[in-house]
KEGUMAR-959702 format. One record per residue (C-alpha): z, y, x; residue in one letter; residue number from 1. Coordinates in steps of 0.1 Angstrom, whole numbers, plus 5000, padded with zeros to 4 digits. Layout:
BEGIN
Z; Y; X; A; NUM
...
This chain:
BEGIN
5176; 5252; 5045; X; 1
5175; 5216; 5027; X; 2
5180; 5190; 5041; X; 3
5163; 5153; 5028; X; 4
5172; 5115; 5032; X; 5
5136; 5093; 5026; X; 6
5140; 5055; 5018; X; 7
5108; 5038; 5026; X; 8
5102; 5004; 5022; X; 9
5071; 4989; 5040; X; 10
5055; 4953; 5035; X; 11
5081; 4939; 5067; X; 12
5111; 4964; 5064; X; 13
5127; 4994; 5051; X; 14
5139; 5026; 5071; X; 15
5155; 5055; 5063; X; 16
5149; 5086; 5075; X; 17
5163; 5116; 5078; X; 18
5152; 5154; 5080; X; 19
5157; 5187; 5076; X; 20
5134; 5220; 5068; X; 21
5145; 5254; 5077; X; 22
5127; 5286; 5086; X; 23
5093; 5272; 5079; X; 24
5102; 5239; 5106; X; 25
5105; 5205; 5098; X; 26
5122; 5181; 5119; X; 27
5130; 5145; 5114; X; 28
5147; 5114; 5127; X; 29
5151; 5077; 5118; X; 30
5185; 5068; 5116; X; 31
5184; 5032; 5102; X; 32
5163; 5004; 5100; X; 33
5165; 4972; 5083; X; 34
5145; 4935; 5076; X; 35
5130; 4930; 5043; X; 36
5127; 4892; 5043; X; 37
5120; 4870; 5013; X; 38
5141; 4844; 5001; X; 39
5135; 4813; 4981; X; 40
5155; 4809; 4950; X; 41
5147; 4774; 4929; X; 42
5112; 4772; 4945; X; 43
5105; 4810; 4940; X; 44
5097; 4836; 4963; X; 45
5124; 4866; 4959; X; 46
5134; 4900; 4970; X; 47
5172; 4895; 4977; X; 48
5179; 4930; 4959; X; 49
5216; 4934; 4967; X; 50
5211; 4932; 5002; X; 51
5189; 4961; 5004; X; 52
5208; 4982; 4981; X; 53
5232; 4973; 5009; X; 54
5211; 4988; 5038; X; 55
5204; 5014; 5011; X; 56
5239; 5022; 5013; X; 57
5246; 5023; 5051; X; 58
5215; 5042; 5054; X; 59
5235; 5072; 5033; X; 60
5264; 5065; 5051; X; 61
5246; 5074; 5081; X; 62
5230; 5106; 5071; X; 63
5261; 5117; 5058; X; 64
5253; 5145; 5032; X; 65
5225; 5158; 5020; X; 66
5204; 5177; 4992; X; 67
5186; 5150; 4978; X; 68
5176; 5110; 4983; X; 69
5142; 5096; 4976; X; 70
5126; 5062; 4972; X; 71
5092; 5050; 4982; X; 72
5087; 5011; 4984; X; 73
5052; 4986; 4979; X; 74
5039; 4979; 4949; X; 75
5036; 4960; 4915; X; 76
5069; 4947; 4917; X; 77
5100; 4952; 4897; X; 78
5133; 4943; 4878; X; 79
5144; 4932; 4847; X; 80
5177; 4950; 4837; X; 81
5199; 4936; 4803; X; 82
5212; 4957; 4776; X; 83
5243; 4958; 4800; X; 84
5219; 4976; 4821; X; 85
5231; 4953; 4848; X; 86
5199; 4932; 4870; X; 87
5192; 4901; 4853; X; 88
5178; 4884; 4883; X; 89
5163; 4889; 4921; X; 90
5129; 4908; 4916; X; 91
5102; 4878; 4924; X; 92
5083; 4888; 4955; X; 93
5042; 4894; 4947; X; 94
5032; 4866; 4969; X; 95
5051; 4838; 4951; X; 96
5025; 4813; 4935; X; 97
5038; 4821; 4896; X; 98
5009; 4840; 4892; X; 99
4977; 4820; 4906; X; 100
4947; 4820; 4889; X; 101
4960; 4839; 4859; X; 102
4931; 4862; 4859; X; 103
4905; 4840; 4852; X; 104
4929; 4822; 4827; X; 105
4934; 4855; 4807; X; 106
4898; 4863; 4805; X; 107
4900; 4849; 4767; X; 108
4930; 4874; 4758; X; 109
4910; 4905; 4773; X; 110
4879; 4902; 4790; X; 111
4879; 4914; 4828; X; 112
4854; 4942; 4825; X; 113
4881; 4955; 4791; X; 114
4907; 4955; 4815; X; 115
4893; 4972; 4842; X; 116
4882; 5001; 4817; X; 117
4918; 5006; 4802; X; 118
4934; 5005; 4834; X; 119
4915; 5015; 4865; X; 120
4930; 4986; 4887; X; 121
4914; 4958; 4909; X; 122
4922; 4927; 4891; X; 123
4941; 4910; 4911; X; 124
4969; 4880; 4905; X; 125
4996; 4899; 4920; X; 126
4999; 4930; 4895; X; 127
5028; 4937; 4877; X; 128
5003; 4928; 4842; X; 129
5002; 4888; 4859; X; 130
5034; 4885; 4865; X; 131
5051; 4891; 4833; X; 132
5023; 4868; 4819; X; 133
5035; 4842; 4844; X; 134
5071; 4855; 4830; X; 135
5064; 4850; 4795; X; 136
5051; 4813; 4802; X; 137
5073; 4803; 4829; X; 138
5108; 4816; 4815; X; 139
5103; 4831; 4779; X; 140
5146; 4833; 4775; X; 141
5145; 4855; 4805; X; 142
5118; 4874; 4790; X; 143
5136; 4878; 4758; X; 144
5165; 4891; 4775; X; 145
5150; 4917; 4795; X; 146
5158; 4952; 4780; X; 147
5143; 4975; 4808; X; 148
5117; 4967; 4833; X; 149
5118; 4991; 4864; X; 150
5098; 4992; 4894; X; 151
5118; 4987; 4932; X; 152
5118; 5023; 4940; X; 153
5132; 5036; 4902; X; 154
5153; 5005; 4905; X; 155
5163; 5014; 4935; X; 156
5168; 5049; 4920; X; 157
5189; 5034; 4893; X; 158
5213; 5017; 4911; X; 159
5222; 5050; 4924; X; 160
5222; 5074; 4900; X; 161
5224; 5050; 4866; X; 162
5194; 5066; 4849; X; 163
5162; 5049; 4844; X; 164
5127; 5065; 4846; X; 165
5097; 5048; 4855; X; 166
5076; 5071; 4879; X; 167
5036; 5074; 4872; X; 168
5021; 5067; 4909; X; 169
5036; 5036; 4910; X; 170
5033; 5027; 4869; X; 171
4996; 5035; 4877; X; 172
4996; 4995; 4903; X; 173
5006; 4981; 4874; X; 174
4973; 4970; 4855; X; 175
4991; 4979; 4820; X; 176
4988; 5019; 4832; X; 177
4959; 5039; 4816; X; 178
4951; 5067; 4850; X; 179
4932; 5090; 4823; X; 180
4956; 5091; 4799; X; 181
4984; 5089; 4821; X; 182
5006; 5068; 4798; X; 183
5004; 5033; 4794; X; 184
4976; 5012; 4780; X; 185
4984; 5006; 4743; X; 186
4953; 4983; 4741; X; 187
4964; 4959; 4776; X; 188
5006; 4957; 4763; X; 189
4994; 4946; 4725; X; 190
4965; 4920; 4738; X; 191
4992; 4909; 4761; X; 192
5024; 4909; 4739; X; 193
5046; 4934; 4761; X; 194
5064; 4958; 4744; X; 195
5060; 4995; 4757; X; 196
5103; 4998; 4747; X; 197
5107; 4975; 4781; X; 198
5089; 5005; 4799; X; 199
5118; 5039; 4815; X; 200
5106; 5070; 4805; X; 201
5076; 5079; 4821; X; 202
5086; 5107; 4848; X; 203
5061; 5128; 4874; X; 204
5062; 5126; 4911; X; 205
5087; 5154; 4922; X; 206
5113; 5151; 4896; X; 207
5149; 5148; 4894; X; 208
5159; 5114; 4882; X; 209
5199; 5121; 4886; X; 210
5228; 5126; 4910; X; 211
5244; 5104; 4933; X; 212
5275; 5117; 4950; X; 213
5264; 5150; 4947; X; 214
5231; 5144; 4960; X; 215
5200; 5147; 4937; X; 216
5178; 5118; 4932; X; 217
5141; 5130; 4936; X; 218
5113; 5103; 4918; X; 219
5086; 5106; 4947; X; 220
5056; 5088; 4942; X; 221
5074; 5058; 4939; X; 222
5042; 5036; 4959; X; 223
5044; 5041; 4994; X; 224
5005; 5043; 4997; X; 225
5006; 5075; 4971; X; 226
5034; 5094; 4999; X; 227
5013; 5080; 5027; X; 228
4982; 5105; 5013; X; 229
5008; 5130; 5003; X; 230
5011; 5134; 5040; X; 231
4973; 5138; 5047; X; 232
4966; 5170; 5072; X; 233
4932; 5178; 5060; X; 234
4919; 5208; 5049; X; 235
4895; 5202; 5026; X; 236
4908; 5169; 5012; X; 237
4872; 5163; 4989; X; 238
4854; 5155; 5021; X; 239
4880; 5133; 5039; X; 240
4885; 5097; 5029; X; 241
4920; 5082; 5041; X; 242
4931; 5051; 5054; X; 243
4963; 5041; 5053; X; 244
4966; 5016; 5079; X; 245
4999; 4992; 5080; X; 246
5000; 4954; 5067; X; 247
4976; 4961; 5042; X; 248
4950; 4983; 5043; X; 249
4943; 5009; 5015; X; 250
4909; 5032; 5022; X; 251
4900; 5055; 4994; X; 252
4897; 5096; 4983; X; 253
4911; 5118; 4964; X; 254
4896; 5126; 4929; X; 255
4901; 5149; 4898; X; 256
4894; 5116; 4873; X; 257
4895; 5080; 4874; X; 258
4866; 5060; 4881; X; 259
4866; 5032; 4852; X; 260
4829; 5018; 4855; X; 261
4815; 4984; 4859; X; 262
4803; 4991; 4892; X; 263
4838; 5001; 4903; X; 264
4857; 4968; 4890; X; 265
4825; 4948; 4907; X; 266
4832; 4967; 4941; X; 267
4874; 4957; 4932; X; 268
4880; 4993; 4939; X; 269
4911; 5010; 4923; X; 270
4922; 5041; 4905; X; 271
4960; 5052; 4912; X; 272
4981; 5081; 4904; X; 273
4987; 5103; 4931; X; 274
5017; 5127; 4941; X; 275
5000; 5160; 4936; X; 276
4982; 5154; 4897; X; 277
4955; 5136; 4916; X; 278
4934; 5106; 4919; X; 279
4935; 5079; 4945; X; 280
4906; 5062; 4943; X; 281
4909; 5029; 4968; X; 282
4902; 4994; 4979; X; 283
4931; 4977; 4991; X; 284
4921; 4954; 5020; X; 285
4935; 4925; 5038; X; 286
4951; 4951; 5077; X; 287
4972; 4945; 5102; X; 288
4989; 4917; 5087; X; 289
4954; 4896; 5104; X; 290
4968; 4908; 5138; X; 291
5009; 4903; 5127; X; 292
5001; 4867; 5118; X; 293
4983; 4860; 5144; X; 294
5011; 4871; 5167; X; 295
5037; 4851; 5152; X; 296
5020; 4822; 5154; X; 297
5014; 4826; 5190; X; 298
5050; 4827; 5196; X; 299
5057; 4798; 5174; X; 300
5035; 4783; 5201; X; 301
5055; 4798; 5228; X; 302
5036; 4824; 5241; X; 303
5048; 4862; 5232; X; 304
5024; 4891; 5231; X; 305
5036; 4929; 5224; X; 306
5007; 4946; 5200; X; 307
4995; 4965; 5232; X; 308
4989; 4933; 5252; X; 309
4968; 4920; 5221; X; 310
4952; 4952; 5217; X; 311
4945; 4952; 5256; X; 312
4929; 4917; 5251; X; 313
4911; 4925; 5223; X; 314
4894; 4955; 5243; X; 315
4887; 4932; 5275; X; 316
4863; 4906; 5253; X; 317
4830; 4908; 5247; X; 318
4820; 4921; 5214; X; 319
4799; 4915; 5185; X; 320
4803; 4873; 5188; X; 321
4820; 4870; 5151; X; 322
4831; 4880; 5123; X; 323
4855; 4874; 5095; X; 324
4861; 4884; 5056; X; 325
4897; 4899; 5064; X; 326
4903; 4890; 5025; X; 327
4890; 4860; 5024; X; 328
4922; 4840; 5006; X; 329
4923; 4819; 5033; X; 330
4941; 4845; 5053; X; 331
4965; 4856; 5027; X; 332
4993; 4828; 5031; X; 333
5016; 4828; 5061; X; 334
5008; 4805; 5091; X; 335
4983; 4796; 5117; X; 336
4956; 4829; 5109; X; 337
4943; 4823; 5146; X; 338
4934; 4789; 5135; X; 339
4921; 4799; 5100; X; 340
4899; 4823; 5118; X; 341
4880; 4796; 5142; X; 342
4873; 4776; 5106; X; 343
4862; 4801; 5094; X; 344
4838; 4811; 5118; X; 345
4829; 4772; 5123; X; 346
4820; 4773; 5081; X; 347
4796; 4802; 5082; X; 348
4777; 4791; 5114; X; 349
4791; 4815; 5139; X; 350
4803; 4815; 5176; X; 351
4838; 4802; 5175; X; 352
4866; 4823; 5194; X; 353
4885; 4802; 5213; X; 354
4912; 4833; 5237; X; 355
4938; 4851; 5218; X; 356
4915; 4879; 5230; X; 357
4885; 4868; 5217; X; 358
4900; 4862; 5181; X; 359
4919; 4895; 5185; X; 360
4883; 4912; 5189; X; 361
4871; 4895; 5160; X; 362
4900; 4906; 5141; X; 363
4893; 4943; 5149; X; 364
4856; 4944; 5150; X; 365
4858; 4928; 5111; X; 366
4883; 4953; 5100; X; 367
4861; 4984; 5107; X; 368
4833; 4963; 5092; X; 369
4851; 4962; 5059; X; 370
4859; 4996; 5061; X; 371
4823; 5011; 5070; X; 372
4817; 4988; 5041; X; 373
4844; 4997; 5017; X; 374
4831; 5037; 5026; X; 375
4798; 5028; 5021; X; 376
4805; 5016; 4981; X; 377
4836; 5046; 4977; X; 378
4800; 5071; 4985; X; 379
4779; 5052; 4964; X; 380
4803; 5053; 4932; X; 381
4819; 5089; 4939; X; 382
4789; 5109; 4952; X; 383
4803; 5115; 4977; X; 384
4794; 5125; 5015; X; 385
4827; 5119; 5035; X; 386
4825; 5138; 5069; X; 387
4858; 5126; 5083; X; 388
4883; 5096; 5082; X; 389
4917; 5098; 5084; X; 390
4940; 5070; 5096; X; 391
4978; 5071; 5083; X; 392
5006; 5047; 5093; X; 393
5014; 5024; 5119; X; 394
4973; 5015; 5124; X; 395
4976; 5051; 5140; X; 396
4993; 5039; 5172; X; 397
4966; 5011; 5181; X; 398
4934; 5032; 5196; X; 399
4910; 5006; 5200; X; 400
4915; 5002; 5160; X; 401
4906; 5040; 5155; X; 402
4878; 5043; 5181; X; 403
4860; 5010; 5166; X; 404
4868; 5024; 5131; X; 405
4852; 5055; 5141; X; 406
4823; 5040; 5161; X; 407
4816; 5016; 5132; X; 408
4815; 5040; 5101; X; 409
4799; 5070; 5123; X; 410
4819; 5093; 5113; X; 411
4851; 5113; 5136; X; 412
4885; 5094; 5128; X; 413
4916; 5115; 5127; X; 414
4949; 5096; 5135; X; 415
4984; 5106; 5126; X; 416
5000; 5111; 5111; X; 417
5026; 5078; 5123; X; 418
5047; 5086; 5099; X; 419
5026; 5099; 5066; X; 420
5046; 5077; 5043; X; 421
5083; 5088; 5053; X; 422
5068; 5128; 5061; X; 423
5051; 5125; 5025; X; 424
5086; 5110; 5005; X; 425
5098; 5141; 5024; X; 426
5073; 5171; 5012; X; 427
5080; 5159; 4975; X; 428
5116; 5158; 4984; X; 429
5111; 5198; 4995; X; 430
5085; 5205; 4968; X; 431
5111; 5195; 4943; X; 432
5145; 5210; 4962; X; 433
5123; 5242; 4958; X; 434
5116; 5249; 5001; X; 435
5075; 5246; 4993; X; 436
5059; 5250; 4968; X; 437
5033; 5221; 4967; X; 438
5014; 5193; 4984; X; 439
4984; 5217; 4998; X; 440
5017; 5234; 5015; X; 441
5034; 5204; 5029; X; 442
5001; 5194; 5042; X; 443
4995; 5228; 5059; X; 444
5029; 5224; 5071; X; 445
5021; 5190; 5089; X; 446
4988; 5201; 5108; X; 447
5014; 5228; 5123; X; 448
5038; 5203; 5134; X; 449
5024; 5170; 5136; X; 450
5004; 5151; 5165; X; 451
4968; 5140; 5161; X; 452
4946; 5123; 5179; X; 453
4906; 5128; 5169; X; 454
4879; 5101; 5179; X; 455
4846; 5107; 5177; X; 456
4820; 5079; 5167; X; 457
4800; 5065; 5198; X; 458
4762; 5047; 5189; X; 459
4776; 5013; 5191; X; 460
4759; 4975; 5179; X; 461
4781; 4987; 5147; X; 462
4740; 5002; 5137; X; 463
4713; 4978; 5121; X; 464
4711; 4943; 5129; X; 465
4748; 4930; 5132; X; 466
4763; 4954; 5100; X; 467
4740; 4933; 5079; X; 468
4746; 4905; 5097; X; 469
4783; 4909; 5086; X; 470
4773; 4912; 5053; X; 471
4755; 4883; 5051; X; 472
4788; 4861; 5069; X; 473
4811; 4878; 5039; X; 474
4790; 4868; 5011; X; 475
4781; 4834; 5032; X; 476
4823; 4829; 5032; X; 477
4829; 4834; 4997; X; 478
C-alpha cells in the first residue's frame, strides 16, 4: 500500500490532493484548495511564490504523512535562484506584457522557421525562450545574478527538498528544449546568449528528486497538460487524440517522434515531452477561459450566472448565427470578452449576439469549430485517422461542450476523466513508489475505476456550408 500527496496547480488555482493505492484500488480525495492570483510588483505581473509555498505547506499538513509528494503546475514559467540558492525574485507571470512582440523582433537572431526546427514549439511570446530575452534587455543585473533557473513545479520541488533538477516534460514548453534529442538546444541558448550552466540537471518524469520530512519527492511531468494525458483511459492510445479541456485548451496525440516540419510551425502546432518517453503532439487553444471571462464580467455588471445556467442558456439559443476565432488576441487580455465578442462579430460581417445566451452559444459552437479544425491539420501532418476523442479536465463536466465537440468533429467523444491531471501526478507518483509498473498500467487502472461518459456525434449544420464558412470568418478576423 502507498499512499501519494499530488500538488496541482491549474491556470486559476492550486489543489492538493490526496490518495492512496492498495490491493489493485485507487482511491482519492481533495483535501485543500487554494487561489492562485497574480500580483503586480513595479508595473509587472507576478506569481507571489511564498504564498503558495504557503498553501503548499498546509496542504502537507493536511495529509499528514505520506510516501511521496509530487508537483504539476502550467507552463513556461520559472525562477531565478542566486548562488545562495535562495529566489532572487517573484517568478513573473506569462501574461505580463515584458515579452510582446519579441518574436517577430528576434527573427534577425534566429529565423522563425530555425527555431521551430530545433525546438518543436509554437512560437509564441510567452515561452520561457521570450522571457529571458525580455530578462536580458529589461534587467541585465538580475540576469547576471541568476545562478539556477528552475521551472514552478522543480522550484516548487526545491523548496522542499533543496535539490534542483529540471524535469524534461516541462523543459520541453520552453522553446530552448530540443524534443528529439531530449536535451536542450545548443543551437537556440548560443544564438540567444543563455548559458546551458543556468539550466538543473535534466531529470525524467518518475524520478526521485529528494526527501522532504521523510517523504520522497517524485519529479512528475512537471506540466500539468503532460499528467493530464498520463491519465488518458484509452486502449489503443495511437487512434485517440485528447483534449485537455480547462482554461486553455490543449488538443493533440501521442507520437513516437517529434514533428519538426514547416507545415507543423505554419499550423502553430507543438511537440512536448510526455510522462511515459512519448510525444505530445498539440495545439494549445484559447478554452474555457472564453466562457470564465465572460462570466466575470457579467457579475461585474451585477448579474451572477453558475456555469450550468450559462451552459443551459447556451443550449436554449439558436445555433449556427456566429462565430469567433477563440485566439484571436483580442480575447487574451482580461475584461469585457462578451463585448469583444459582439466587435468582433460586427468586423467580419456577421449576426451580432446580443443575450448572454446567444454569445454563450457562440462561444461553444467556435470552440468545437477550432477543434474539428485543429483535428483536421493534427491528421493531415501525422497521418493519422483518429477514431475517438477524449476530453480531460474540468471541460468534462459541461455536456453541451462534449456533445457539440462530438457532433462537430464526427467522431464519438469520451469524457472523464474530471480529474486526469491530479489522477495522472498520481500514476507517476505509484509508477515511481514501485505499486505499477508503468503508464499503460495506470491507465488500465483508471478505465477500472473511473467514470466516463461517451457521446456519439449526431449529423448536425457542423457538415459543409457553415465549417467553411467558419474558416472563412477566422482568416477574415486575422
Amino acid at each position: 500500500m502507498s499512499s501519494v500527496l499530488a500538488f496541482d496547480f491549474g491556470a486559476s488555482g492550486g489543489r492538493a490532493v490526496k490518495a492512496t493505492y492498495r490491493s489493485g484500488t485507487l482511491e482519492y480525495e481533495e483535501i485543500h484548495r487554494f487561489e492562485k492570483k497574480p500580483v503586480e510588483e513595479n508595473g509587472t505581473l507576478c506569481w507571489d511564490f511564498g504564498a503558495l509555498l504557503a498553501e503548499v505547506r498546509t496542504g502537507i499538513q493536511k495529509a499528514g504523512r505520506v510516501d511521496s509528494i509530487g508537483f504539476d503546475t502550467w507552463g513556461v514559467d520559472f525562477g531565478l535562484l542566486g548562488k545562495d540558492g535562495a529566489l532572487l525574485a517573484r517568478p513573473v507571470h506569462y501574461r505580463d506584457k515584458r515579452t510582446a512582440g519579441l518574436p517577430a523582433k528576434t527573427e534577425s537572431v534566429m529565423p522563425g522557421k530555425t527555431l521551430y526546427a530545433a525546438t518543436g514549439n509554437q512560437i509564441m511570446n510567452i515561452n520561457t525562450l521570450f522571457q529571458l530575452v525580455a530578462l536580458k534587455e529589461q534587467d541585465p543585473a538580475l540576469f547576471a545574478r541568476a545562478d539556477r533557473l528552475l521551472f514552478m513545479p522543480d522550484l516548487f520541488a526545491y523548496s522542499l527538498c533543496g535539490n534542483a533538477v529540471c524535469e524534461r516534460s516541462i523543459a520541453s514548453t520552453s522553446q530552448m528544449f530540443n524534443p528529439a534529442t531530449r536535451e536542450w538546444s545548443a543551437e537556440v541558448l548560443s544564438a540567444f546568449g543563455i548559458p546551458e550552466t543556468l539550466f538543473a540537471p535534466l531529470a525524467e518524469s518518475g524520478t526521485v528528486a529528494g526527501t522532504y520530512d521523510g517523504m520522497k519527492i517524485i519529479s512528475v511531468a512537471g506540466h500539468d497538460t503532460q499528467c493530464a494525458v498520463a491519465a488518458i483511459p484509452a486502449v489503443k492510445a495511437e487512434k485517440v487524440a485528447f483534449l485537455s479541456c480547462g482554461t486553455w485548451s490543449l488538443i493533440g496525440t501521442e507520437l513516437d517522434a517529434p514533428v519538426l516540419t514547416e507545415t507543423s510551425m505554419e499550423r502553430e502546432l507543438s511537440n512536448e515531452c510526455g510522462a511515459n518517453g512519448k510525444i505530445n503532439y498539440l495545439k494549445n487553444i484559447i478554452g474555457l477561459w472564453l466562457i470564465q471571462e465572460s462570466r466575470r464580467e457579467w457579475k461585474r455588471q451585477g448579474t451572477t450566472y453558475s456555469f450550468a445556467d450559462l451552459e443551459a442558456l447556451a443550449r436554449e439559443a439558436p445555433g449556427a448565427r456566429c462565430c469567433i476565432d477563440p485566439d484571436d488576441p483580442s480575447f487574451a487580455p482580461p475584461g469585457d470578452v462578451p463585448e469583444r465578442i459582439r466587435e468582433f462579430c460586427r468586423k467580419t460581417g456577421q449576426y451580432v449576439p446580443r443575450s448572454p445566451g446567444e454569445i454563450m452559444r457562440c462561444v461553444y459552437e467556435s470552440l468545437a469549430f477550432k477543434y474539428r479544425s485543429a483535428l483536421e491539420q493534427l491528421s493531415e501532418t501525422t497521418g493519422k485517422r483518429f477514431e475517438r476523442l477524449h476530453v480531460l479536465g474540468g471541460g468534462c463536466r459541461d455536456r453541451f461542450l462534449c456533445q457539440t465537440t462530438a457532433d462537430f468533429c464526427g467522431i464519438p467523444v469520451v469524457a472523464g476523466p474530471v480529474e486526469a491531471t491530479a489522477l495522472g501526478n498520481i500514476l507517476i507518483q505509484l509508477t515511481a513508489l514501485g505499486d505499477i509498473p508503468d503508464i499503460a498500467a495506470g491507465r488500465a487502472l483508471l478505465r477500472k475505476t473511473e467514470k466516463l461518459k461517451r457521446y456519439e456525434p449526431a449529423k448536425t449544420e457542423s457538415d459543409g456550408k457553415v465549417f467553411e464558412k467558419f474558416r472563412k470568418i477566422i482568416d477574415c478576423g486575422r
